[in-house]
N, C-alpha and C positions, 0 to 999 in steps of 0.2 A: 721540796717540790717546786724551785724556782727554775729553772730551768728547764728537768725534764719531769714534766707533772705526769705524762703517761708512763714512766717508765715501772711504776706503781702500779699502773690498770695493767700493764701487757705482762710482769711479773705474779698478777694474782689470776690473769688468766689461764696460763700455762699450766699452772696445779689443776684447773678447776677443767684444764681439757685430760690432761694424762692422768691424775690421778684419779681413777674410777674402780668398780668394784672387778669389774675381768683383771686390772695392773695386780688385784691385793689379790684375789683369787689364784693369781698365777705363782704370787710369792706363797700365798696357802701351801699349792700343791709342791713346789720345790720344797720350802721349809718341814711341812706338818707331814703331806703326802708321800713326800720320798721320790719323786718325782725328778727324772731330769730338766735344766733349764727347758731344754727343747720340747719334752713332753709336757712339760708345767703348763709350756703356753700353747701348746697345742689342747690341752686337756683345759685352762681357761678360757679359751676365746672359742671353741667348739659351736657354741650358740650366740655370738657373738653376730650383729645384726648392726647393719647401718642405724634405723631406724631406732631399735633400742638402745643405743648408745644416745643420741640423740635426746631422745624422749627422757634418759637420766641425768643427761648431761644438762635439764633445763630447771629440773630439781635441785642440780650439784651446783650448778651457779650463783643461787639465792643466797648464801651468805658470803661468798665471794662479790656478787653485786653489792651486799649492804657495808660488806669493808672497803670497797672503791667509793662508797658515797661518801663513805664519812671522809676519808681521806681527803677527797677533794672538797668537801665542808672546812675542813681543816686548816687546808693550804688558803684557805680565804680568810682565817682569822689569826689573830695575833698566838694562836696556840701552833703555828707553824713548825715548831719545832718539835714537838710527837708526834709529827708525821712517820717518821722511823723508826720510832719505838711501839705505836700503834701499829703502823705494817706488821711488823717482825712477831710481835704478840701475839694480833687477831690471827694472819698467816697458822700460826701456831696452833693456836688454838681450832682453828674452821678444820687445818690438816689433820690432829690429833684426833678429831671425832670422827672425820668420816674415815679417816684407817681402822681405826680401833672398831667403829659400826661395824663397816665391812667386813674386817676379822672375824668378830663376835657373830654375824647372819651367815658366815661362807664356814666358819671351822667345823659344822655338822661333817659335812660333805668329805670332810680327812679326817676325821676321828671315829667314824659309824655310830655316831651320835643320831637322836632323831632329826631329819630334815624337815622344819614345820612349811609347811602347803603356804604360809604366810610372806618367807623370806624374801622374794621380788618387791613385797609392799615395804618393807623396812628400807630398802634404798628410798622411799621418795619420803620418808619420814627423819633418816638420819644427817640428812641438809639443814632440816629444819631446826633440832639440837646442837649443829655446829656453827648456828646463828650465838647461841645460847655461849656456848665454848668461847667461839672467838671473841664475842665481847667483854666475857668474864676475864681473857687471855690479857686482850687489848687494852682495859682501864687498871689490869694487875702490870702488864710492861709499860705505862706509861705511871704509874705511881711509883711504881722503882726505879723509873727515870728520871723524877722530879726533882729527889736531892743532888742526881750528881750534875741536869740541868742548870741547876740553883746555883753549884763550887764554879760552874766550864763559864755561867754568864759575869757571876761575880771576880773571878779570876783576869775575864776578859775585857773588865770595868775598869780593874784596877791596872792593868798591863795599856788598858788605853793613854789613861790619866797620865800615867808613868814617862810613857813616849810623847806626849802634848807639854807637858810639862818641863820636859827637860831637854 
């Protein structure tokens, strides 16, 4: 994150604009529904509202905002170097939960399953668990970073030495 320290913030934006619950809804109705591409997303974005999009999109942020903070807490201390493995992680993990929510609240809707009266409210709760995800993701990609951090810095001591030295 020396050079380009946003290019982290505008990478975990992009997930946190496209990927929402009408994108997974539309892969629903192609995958589960039987549905052509063109009907999937006609038959996803039907109720599809500036406004509501918005209004979910302020809830899907929230753990996309708390993986940019930490990021850039990061790049300010000498743990600089998990900044990539913490990306790739949390990313991971924040993505994983809200697909899988998504999934899990929309697949009534292609299977004639019961649709619970509740489902709109599980969008502004399944951000909140991908708080939860990505961090668990984040400190598990960055502790299996650790040792091969450990071989790249010691490897890179001793290739110092080597050229200084001779």
């Amino acid at each position: 994150m020396k050079k380009y320290p946003y290019l982290y913030l505008i990478a975990l934006l992009l997930p946190a604009l496209i990927i929402n619950e009408n994108v997974v809804q539309w892969v629903l109705a192609v995958r589960v529904g039987g549905y052509s591409v063109a009907g999937g997303f006609q038959d996803a974005f039907k109720h599809f509202s500036v406004f509501g999009y918005l209004f979910f999109t302020g809830f899907r942020l929230v753990p996309y905002v708390g993986l940019g903070v930490i990021l850039i807490v990061l790049s300010k201390t000498r743990f600089k170097d998990y900044i990539p493995s913490v990306f790739v992680g949390g990313l991971v993990g924040v993505l994983a939960m809200i697909v899988w929510g998504s999934w899990m609240a929309l697949l009534p809707l292609y299977t004639g399953a019961h649709v619970s009266s509740t489902t709109a409210i599980s969008f502004l709760f399944i951000p909140m668990y991908a708080v939860a995800t990505g961090a668990i993701a984040a400190l598990t990609s960055a502790a299996l970073c650790t040792p091969f951090r450990h071989l790249f810095r010691q490897g890179k001591a001793e290739q110092d030495a080597a050229s200084n030295g001779g």
